[in-house]
C-alpha positions as CSV (number, residue, x, y, z in Angstrom):
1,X,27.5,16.6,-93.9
2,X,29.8,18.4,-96.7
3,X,27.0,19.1,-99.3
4,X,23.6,19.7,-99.4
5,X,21.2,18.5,-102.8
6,X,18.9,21.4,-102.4
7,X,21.1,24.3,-101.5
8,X,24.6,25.2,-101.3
9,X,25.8,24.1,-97.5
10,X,27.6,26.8,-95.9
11,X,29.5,23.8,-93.7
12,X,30.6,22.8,-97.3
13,X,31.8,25.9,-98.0
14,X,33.7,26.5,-94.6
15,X,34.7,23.0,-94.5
16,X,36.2,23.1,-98.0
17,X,36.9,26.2,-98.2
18,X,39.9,26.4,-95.5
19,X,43.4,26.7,-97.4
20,X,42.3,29.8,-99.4
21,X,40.2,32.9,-99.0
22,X,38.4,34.0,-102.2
23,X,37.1,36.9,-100.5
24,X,40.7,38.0,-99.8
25,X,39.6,40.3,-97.3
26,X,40.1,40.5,-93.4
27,X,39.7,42.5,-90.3
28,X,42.8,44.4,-88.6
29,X,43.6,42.0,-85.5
30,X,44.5,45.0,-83.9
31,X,41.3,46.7,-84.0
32,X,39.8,43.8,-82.3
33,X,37.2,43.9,-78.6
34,X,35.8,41.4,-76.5
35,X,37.1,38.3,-75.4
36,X,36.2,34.6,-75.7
37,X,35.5,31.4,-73.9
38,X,34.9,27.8,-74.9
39,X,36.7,23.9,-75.6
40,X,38.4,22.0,-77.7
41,X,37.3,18.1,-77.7
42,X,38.0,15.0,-79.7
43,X,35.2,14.1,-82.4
44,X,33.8,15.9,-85.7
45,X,31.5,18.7,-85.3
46,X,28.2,17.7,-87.4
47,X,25.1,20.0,-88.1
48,X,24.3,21.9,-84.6
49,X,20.4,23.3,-84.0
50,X,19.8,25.2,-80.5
51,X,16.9,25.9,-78.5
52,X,18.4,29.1,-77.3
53,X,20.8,26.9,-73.7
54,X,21.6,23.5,-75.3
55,X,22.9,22.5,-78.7
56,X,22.0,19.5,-80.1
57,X,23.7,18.0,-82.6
58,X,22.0,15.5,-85.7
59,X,24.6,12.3,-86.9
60,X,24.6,9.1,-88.9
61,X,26.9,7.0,-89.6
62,X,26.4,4.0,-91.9
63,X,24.5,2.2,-89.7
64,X,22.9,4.5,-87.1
65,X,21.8,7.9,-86.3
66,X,22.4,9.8,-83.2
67,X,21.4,13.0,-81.1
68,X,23.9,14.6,-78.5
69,X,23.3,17.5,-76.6
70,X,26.2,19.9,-74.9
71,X,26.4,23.4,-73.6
72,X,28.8,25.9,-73.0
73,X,30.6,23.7,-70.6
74,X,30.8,20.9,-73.0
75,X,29.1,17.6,-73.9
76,X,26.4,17.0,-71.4
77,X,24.4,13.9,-72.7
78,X,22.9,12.3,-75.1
79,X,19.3,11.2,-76.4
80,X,18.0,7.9,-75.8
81,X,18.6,5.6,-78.4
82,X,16.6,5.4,-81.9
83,X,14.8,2.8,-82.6
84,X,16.7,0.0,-84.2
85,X,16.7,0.0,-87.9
86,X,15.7,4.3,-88.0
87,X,17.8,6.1,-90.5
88,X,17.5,9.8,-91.8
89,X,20.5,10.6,-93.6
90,X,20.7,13.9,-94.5
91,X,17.6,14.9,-92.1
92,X,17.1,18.5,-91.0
93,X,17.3,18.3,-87.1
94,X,15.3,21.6,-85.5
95,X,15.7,22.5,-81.9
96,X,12.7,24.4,-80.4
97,X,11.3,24.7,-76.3
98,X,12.6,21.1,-75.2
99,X,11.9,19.4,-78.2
100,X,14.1,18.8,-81.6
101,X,12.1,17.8,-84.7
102,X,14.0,15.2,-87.6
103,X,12.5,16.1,-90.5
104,X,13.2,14.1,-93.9
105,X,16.4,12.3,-95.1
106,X,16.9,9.1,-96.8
107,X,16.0,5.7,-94.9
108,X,18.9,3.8,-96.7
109,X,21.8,4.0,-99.4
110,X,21.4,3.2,-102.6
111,X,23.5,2.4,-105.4
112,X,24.3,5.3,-108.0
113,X,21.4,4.9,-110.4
114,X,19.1,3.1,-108.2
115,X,15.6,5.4,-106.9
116,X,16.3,7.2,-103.4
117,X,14.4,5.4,-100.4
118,X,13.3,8.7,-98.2
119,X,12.3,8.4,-94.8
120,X,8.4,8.7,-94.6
121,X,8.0,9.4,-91.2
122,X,9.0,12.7,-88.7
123,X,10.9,11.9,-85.7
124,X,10.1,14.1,-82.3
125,X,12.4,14.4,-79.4
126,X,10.7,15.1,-76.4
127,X,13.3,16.4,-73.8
128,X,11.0,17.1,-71.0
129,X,10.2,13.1,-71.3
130,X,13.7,12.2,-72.6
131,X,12.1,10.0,-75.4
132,X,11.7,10.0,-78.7
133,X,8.2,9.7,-81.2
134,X,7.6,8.5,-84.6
135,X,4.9,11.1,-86.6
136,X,3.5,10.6,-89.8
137,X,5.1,12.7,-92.4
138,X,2.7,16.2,-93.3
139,X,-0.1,15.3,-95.6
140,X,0.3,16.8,-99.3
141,X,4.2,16.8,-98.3
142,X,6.2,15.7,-100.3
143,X,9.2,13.4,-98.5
144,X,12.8,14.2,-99.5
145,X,15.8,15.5,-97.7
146,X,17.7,19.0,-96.8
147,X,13.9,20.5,-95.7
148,X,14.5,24.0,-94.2
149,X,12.8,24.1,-90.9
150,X,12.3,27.0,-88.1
151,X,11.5,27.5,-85.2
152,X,8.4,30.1,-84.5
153,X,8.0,30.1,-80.7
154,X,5.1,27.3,-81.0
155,X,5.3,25.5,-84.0
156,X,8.0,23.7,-86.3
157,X,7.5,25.7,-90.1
158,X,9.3,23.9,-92.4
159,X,8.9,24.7,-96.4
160,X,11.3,23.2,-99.5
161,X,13.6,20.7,-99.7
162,X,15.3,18.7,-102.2
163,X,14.0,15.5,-104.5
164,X,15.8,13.8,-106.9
165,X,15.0,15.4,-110.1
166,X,11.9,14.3,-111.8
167,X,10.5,12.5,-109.1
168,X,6.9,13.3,-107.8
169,X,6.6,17.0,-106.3
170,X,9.7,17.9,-107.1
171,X,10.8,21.1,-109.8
172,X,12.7,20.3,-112.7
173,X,15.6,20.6,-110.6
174,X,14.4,19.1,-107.7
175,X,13.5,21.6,-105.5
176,X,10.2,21.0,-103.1
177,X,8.0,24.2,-103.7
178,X,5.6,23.0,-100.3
179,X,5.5,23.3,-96.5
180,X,3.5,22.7,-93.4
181,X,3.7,23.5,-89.1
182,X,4.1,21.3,-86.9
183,X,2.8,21.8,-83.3
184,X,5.4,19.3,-81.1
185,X,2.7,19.2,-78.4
186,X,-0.3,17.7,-79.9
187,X,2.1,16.0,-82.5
188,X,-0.3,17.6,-85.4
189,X,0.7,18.7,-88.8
190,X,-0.9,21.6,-90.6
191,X,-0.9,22.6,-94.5
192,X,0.6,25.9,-95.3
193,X,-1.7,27.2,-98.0
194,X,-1.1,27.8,-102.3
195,X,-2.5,30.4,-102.6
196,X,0.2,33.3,-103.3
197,X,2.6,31.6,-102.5
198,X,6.4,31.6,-103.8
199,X,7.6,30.0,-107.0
200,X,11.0,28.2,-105.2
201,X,12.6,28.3,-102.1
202,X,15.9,29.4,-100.5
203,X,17.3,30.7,-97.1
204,X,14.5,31.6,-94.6
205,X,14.7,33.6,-91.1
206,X,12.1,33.5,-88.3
207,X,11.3,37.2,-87.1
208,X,8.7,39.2,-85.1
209,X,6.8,39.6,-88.5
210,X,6.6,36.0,-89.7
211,X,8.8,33.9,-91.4
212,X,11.1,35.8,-94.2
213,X,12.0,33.8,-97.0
214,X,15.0,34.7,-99.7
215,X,13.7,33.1,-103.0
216,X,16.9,32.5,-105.5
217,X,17.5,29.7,-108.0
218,X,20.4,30.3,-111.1
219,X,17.2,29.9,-113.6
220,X,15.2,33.1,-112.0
221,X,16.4,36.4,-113.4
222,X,15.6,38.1,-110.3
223,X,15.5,37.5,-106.7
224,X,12.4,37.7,-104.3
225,X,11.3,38.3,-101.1
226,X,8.2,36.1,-99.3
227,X,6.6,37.0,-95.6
228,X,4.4,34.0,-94.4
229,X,2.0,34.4,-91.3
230,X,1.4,31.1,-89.5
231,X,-1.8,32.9,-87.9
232,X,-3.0,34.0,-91.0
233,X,-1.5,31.2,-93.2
234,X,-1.1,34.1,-95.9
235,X,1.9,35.0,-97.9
236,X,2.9,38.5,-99.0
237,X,5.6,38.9,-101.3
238,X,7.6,41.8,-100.7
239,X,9.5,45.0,-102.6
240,X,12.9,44.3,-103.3
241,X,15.2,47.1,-104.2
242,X,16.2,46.8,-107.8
243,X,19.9,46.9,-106.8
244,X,19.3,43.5,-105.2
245,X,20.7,41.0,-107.9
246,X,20.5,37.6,-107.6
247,X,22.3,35.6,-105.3
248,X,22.2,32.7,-102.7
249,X,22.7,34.6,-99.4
250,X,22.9,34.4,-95.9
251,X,20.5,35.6,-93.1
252,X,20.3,37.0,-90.3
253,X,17.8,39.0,-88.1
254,X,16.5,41.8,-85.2
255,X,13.6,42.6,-83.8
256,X,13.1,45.2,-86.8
257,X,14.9,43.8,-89.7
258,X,16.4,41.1,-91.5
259,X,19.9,41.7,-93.1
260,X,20.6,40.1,-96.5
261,X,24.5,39.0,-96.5
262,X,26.8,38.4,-99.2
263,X,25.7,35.7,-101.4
264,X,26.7,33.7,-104.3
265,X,25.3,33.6,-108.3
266,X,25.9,29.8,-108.2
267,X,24.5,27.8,-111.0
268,X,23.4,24.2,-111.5
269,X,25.9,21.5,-111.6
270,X,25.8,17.7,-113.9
271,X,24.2,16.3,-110.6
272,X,21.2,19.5,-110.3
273,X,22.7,20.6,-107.2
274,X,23.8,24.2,-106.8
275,X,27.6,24.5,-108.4
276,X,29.3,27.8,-106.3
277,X,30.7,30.1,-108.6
278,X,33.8,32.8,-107.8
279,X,32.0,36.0,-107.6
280,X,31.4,36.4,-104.2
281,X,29.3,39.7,-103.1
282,X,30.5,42.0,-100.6
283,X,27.6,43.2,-99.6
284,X,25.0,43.8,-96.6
285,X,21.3,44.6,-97.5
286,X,18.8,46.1,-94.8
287,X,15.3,45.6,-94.5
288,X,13.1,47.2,-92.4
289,X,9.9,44.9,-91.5
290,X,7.9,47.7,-90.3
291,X,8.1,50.0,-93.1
292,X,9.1,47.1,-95.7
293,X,12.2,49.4,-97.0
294,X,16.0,48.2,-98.1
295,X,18.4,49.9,-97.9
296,X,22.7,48.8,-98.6
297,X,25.1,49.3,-95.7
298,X,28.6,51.1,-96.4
299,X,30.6,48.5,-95.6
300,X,34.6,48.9,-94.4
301,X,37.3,47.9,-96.9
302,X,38.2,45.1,-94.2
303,X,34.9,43.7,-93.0
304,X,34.6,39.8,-93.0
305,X,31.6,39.7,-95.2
306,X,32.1,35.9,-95.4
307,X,30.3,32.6,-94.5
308,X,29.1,33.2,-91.1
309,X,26.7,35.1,-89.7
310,X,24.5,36.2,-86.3
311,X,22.6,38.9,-84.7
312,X,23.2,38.9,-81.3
313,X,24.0,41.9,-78.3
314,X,21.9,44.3,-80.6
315,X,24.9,43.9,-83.3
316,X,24.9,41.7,-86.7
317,X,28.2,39.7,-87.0
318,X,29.9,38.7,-90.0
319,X,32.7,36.2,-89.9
320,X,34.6,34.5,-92.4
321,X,36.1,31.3,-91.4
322,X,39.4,32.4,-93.0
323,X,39.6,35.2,-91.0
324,X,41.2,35.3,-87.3
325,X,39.1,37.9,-86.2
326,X,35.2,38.6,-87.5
327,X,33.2,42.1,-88.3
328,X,30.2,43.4,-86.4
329,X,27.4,46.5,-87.1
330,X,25.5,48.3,-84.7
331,X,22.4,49.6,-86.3
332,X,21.6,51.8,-83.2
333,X,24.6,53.8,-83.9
334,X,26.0,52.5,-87.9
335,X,29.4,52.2,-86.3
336,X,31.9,49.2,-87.3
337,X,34.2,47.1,-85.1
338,X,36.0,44.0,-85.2
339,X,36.3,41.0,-82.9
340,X,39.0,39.5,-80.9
341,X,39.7,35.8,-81.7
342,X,40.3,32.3,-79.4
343,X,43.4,31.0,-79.6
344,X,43.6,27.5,-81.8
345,X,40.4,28.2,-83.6
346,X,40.6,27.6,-87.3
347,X,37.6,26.8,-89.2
348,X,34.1,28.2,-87.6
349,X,31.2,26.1,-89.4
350,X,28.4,26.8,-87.5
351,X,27.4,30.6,-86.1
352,X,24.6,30.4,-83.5
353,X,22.7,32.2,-80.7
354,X,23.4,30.6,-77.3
355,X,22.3,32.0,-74.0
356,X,22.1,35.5,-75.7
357,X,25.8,34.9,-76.5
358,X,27.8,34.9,-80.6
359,X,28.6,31.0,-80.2
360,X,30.7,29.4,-82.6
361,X,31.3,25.3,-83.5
362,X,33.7,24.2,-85.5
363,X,36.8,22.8,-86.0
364,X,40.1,23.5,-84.0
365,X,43.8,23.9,-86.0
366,X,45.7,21.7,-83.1
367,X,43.9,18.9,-82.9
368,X,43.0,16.4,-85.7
369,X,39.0,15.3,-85.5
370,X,38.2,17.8,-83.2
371,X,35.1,19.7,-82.7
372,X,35.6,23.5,-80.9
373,X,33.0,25.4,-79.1
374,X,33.4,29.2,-78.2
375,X,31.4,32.1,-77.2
376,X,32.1,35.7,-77.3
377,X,31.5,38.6,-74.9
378,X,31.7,42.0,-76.1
């Protein structure tokens, strides 16, 4: 998938993104640690999800939709076959302890002009079972497509998403201002309450307080900061430091914080989707969930502060896919370093967390239609 209605897709922007760097800023090679394993294969790398061993990875062509699953010794298997006739384009696919929740997307394609058809059902895979079930969408949600979903340790949370604008539940710009949990072992949906909670929706994080959510559309003068509590279905918005401007970031997360990184202004396009803009921000924003405190990192005149990004090995990585090598922080001791890079790799879309490892899936520079797979150890 190259674009996203509700947000800007940071596939879209590595994807498109290759034959330039606006950043114009990259590690020293030289400086580089660590060493890397991984494939190459034939086929396009589409949207990955993880539950932590496997990756699964959510496709549709024009006629069907498929899950495959692979690890870090390559494609493994696939899930049993849809239903015939089950389409969720655009879907958000969720992994999460053996199962992967479908959530949203359209059921068909329409001509330009003619009302979306969303999908009005959830789809569950149970992996345990190797089969798939059919849920009823969550009551008082509204169905549309680009839904951001996480995974808490129990439950699916999923809140936003995208409708076209003007239709029912949707903002003025079509954003979903809604959400609900999912619990894949009864199959039950749960409202998330009103009360206090956000105006819009952005980038959210799973973390050992709740879920974090990064609130940022180009009509809100300022950006915001949202905890929700699943257990206490409560919101609490949050201090932000008033040198946090408004931006559509990236996230990324420890046991202790969350790290706000880089981020674009962006602005609304002919179509109400978000339009990226050239002013790109180099910077890295700290926040402490214990003591709810931000604070900016001093960040290297080389570090990849670009598209990508992952806590893992008690270190927050930053890579830009136009950029050989990519930048890591260790809180612990605020000391820099850089990576080293696998040979043939060219365009990282996806940054994940795979059996406690940096993974990255993308798209290799020697082979046409190829999808790449590659894990680093420090």
């Amino acid at each position: 998938m190259l674009s996203r209605f509700a947000a800007p897709s940071l596939v879209a922007f590595a994807l498109l993104g290759c034959n330039s760097n606006p950043r114009g800023i990259c590690p020293d090679p030289a400086r580089g640690t660590g060493t890397w394993s991984g494939w190459h294969r034939a086929g396009e790398p589409s949207p990955p999800t993880t539950d932590g061993s496997r990756v699964f990875s959510w496709s549709c062509s024009t006629s069907e939709c498929s899950l495959t699953a692979f690890d870090s010794s390559g494609f493994i298997t696939g899930a049993p076959d849809l239903p015939d006739g089950t389409m969720a384009r655009f879907g958000t696919a969720t992994a999460g302890q053996g199962h992967v929740l479908v959530l949203g997307g359209l059921a068909e394609l329409t001509d330009l002009g003619e009302p979306f058809v969303y999908v009005s059902s959830a789809l569950l895979y149970d992996g345990a079972e190797d089969s798939w079930a059919e849920l009823p969408h969550p009551e008082g949600f509204p169905t549309g497509t680009d839904h951001e979903v996480v995974w808490t340790g129990t439950a699916f949370l999923t809140w936003g998403g995208w409708r076209r604008p003007g239709e029912p539940g949707a903002h003025p710009h079509g954003e979903l201002e809604a959400g609900a949990l999912l619990d894949p072992v009864t199959g039950t949906w749960r409202s998330i309450t009103d009360a206090g909670r956000p105006d819009g929706q952005g980038p959210m994080i799973w973390t050992t307080h709740g879920l974090f959510l990064w609130v940022y559309s180009p009509d809100q003068a300022r950006p915001s900061a949202w905890l929700y509590s699943p257990d206490d279905d409560v919101w609490e918005a949050l201090p932000v430091h008033p040198g946090l401007t408004p931006r559509y970031a990236l996230l990324a997360a420890s046991d202790e914080a969350v790290y706000v990184v880089g981020g674009d202004s962006y602005t609304y396009n002919e179509y109400y989707r978000y339009g990226s803009t050239p002013s790109w921000m180099r910077e890295v924003w700290e926040f402490r969930l214990e003591e709810r405190t931000w604070s900016k990192l001093a960040i290297p005149g080389d570090a990849a502060v670009g598209y990508l990004t992952q806590f893992v090995d008690d270190r927050l990585y930053l890579i830009d896919n136009h950029c050989a090598p990519a930048s890591f922080y260790v809180p612990a001791t605020g000391e820099w370093g850089a990576t080293t890079w696998p040979s043939g790799y060219e365009a990282p879309a996806y940054a994940l967390k795979v059996d406690g490892k940096l993974s990255l899936f993308g798209t290799a520079s020697h082979l046409a239609g190829s999808a790449s797979f590659f894990q680093y150890t420090p």
